[in-house]
Every structure is written in C-alpha cells, then in structure tokens.
C-alpha positions in Angstrom: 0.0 0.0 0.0 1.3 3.3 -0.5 1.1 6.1 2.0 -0.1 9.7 2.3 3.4 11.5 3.1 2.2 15.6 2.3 -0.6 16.8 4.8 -3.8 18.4 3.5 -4.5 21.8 2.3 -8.4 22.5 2.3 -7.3 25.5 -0.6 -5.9 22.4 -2.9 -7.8 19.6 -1.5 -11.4 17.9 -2.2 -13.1 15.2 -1.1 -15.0 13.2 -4.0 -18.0 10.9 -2.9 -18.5 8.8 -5.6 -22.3 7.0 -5.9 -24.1 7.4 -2.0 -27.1 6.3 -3.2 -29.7 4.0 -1.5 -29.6 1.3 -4.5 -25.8 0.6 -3.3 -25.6 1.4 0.5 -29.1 1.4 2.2 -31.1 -1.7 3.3 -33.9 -2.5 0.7 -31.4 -1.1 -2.2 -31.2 -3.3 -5.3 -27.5 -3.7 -5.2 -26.6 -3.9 -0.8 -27.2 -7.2 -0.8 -24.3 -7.7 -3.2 -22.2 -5.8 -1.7 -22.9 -6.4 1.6 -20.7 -8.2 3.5 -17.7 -6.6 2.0 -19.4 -3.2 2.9 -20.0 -4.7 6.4 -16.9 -6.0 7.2 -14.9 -2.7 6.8 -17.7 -0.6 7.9 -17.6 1.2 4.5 -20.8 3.0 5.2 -19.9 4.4 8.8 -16.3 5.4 7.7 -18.0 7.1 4.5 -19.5 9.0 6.8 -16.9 9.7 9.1 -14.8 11.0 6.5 -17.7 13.5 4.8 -18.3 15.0 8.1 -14.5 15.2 8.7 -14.2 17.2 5.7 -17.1 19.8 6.4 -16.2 20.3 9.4 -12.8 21.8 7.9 -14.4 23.1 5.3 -12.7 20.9 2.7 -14.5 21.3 -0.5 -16.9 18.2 -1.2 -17.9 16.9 -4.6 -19.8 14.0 -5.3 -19.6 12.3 -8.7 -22.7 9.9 -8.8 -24.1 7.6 -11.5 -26.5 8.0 -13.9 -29.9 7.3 -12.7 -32.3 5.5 -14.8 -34.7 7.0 -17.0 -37.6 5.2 -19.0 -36.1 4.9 -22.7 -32.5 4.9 -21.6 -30.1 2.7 -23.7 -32.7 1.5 -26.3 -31.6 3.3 -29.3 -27.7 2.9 -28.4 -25.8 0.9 -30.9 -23.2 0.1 -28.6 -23.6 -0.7 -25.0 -21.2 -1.4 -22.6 -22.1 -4.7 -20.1 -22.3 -2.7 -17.3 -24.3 -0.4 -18.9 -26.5 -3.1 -19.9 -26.4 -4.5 -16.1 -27.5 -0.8 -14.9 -30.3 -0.7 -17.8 -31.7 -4.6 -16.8 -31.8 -4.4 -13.0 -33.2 0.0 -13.7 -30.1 0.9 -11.0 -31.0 4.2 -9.1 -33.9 4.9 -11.1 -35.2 8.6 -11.4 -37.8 9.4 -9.0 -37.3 5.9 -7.0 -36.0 6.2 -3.2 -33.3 3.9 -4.8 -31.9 6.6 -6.9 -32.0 8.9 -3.6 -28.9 9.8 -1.9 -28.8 7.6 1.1 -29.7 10.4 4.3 -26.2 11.1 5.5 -24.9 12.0 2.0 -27.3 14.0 1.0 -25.3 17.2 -0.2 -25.2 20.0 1.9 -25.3 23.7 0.8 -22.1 24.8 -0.9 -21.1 21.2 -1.8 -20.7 20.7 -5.8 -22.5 18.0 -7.8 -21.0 17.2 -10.5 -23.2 16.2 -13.9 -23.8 11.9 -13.4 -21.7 9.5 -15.4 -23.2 6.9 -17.7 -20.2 4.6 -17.3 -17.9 4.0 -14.6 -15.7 7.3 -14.5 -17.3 10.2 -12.3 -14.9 12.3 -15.3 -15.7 10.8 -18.2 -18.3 13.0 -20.1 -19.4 14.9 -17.0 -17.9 18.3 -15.6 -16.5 17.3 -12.8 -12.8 18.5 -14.3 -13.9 21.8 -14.6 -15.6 22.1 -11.3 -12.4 21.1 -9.8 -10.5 23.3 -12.0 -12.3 26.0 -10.7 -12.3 26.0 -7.1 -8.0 25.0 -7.5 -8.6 21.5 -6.6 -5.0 19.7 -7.0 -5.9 16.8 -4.6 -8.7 14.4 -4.2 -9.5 11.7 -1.4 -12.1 9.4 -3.0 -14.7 7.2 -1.2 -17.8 5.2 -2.0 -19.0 2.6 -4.5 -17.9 0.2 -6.1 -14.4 -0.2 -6.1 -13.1 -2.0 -8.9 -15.7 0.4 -11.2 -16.5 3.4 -10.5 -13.6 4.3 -7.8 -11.1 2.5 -9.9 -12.4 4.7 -12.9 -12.6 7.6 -11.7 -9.4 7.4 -9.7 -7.7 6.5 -13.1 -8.9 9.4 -14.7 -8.3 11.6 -12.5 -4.6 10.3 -12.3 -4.3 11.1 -16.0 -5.9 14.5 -15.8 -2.6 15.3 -13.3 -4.6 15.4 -9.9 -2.8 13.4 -6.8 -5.1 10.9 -5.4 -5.8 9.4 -2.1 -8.0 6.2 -1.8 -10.2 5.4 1.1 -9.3 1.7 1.9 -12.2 0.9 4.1 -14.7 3.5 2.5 -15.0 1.5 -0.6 -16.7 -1.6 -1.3 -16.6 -4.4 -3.4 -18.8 -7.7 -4.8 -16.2 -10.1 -3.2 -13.0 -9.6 -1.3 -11.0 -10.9 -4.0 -12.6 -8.0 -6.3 -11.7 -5.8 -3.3 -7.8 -7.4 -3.5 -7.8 -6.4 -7.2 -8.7 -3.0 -7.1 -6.9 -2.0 -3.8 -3.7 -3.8 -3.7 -2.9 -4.9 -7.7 -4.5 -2.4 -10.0 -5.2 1.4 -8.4 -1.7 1.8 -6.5 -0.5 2.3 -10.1 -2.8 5.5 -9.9 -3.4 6.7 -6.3 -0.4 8.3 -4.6 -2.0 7.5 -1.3 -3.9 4.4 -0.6 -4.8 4.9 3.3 -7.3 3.6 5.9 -9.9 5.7 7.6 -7.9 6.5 10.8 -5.0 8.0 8.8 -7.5 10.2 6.1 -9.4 11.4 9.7 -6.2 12.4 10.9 -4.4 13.6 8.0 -8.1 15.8 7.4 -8.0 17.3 11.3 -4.9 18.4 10.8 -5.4 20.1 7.2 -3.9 23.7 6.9 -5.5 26.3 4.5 -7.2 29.6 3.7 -10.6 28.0 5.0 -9.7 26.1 8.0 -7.4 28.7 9.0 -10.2 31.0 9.2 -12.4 28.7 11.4 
C-alpha cells in the first residue's frame, strides 16, 4: 500500500464521494445485498460518513460524482452498450424518482457542496464536468470514497490520475462484490494510480490536521 506523506491543504484539496445512493448502500437497495458483506466488514458506510463529516467540518471542498440514474427509454436506441451499462439498464439501477436513486440520508449534499453532472459509465470524469468544477475551485488533490471499487472508484481514480490530480483512496470507505474484487482493485491495480492508498484512521487524521485559507479562518 502506499502512503499519504504531504498533509492536507483545504485551498488544494477535495473530497470526492463517488455514488451514495440508497440502491448501493441502504437496506432495501437493489444492489446492498451484493455488496454487503464486504461493505460490512470494513464498515464502508460508517467510515464514508466519518470521513464526509470530517471534511465539512474543515471546510474541505466536497464533490460527489454519482451515476447516472435510470430513465424510462434509456439505452434503447444505443448501438453500442457497454455490459455494465446493460447490467445498470436490466436491473433499472437508481432509477429517477425511486427512493433507490436517492442519496442515502447522511450523503445527502449539503449547501455549498458541488455536484458534478452523473456518469453513464464507470468514470465520475468521463463525459461529465467534474474537471472543470475542480479546475475552478484549484482543486489539485482528491480523497475518493464510496461505490464500487473495482468500477467506479477505480475509474474515476484513473482518470483523475491522468488529468494530473494526486489521489488518495479510502481503503475501508470503498466496497466491493467479493473480497477478491476488493484485493484487485486495492492492492494490484489502483496503487498504479493513487499516490495515497490509506485507511480511515489515517485520512481522519491527516483531514484534522489540514492547513488552508478555509480552515485557518475557522
């Protein structure tokens, strides 16, 4: 694993929430049980919201790059579909105007926070705005939590590696089908990407201790 070596700066840094919606992480959604006892077992959901209310409580910018909900019509008249796109369109993940397709309570964004535009894919970058709304606030960093990991967090934390930001990974604020879809992403395939692969403890501490315009204001 690698390790975060450079504190935090809340005038560089962001936290990215990547898909809190009831679908993956509540009880009823259509995809918990899946993930379940992965997201049990590290306490993904309680560390996800450890970390979120870490971050506003410094006033560290918070994004949230979340997946595109489903929409009657969606996908039929695409040539070409991806197969998890054509999971997504099947099961009719976090559809529009469903409590599934709600941010689960504790994520719901608060005022200030950005939303980026959803993703049809995997990638909260890919075809959205998010790179601009980090552009514009001076975001350089970005400590990424949430669902799933060896999709959308390994996606997006791909992308953002080759758009030039640093990246920190949430080991236990990520969760996974299996364990050894968990190993893949962690230990064998986003290290190549994220500068920082770190557990809750050390992201809670690095966060409290963040300097920067914002928190030195506080």
């Amino acid at each position: 694993m690698t390790h975060l070596t450079v504190p935090y700066d809340t005038s560089n840094t962001a936290l990215l929430v990547v898909d809190p919606y009831n679908d993956f992480i509540s009880e009823g959604g259509k995809i918990w049980s899946r993930i379940q006892a992965v997201a049990e077992a590290n306490n993904c959901v309680q560390h996800m919201a450890q970390i979120l209310e870490a971050a506003r409580a410094v006033n560290m910018p918070v994004f949230f790059a979340m997946h595109h909900r489903y929409r009657e019509g969606d996908y039929e008249n695409w040539k070409y579909i991806a197969p998890i796109q054509r999971a997504a369109w099947h099961r009719k993940s976090f559809a529009f105007g469903t409590w599934g397709g709600e941010y689960r309570a504790e994520f719901v964004p608060a005022a200030g926070e950005t939303v980026a535009q959803e993703h049809w894919c995997s990638s909260g970058f890919a075809n959205t705005d998010l790179d601009n709304l980090l552009k514009r606030r001076g975001i350089q960093r970005v400590i990424v939590i949430g669902l799933i990991a060896h999709t959308c967090i390994e996606a997006t934390v791909r992308f953002a590696a080759e758009l030039g930001y640093d990246v920190t990974v949430v080991n236990d604020a990520v969760a996974d089908y299996s364990d050894e879809m968990m190993r893949a992403a962690l230990e064998i395939n986003m290290p190549n990407y994220a500068n920082a692969i770190i557990d809750t403890k050390e992201v809670l501490d690095a966060i409290s201790t963040a300097s920067g315009s914002d928190n030195a204001a506080r």
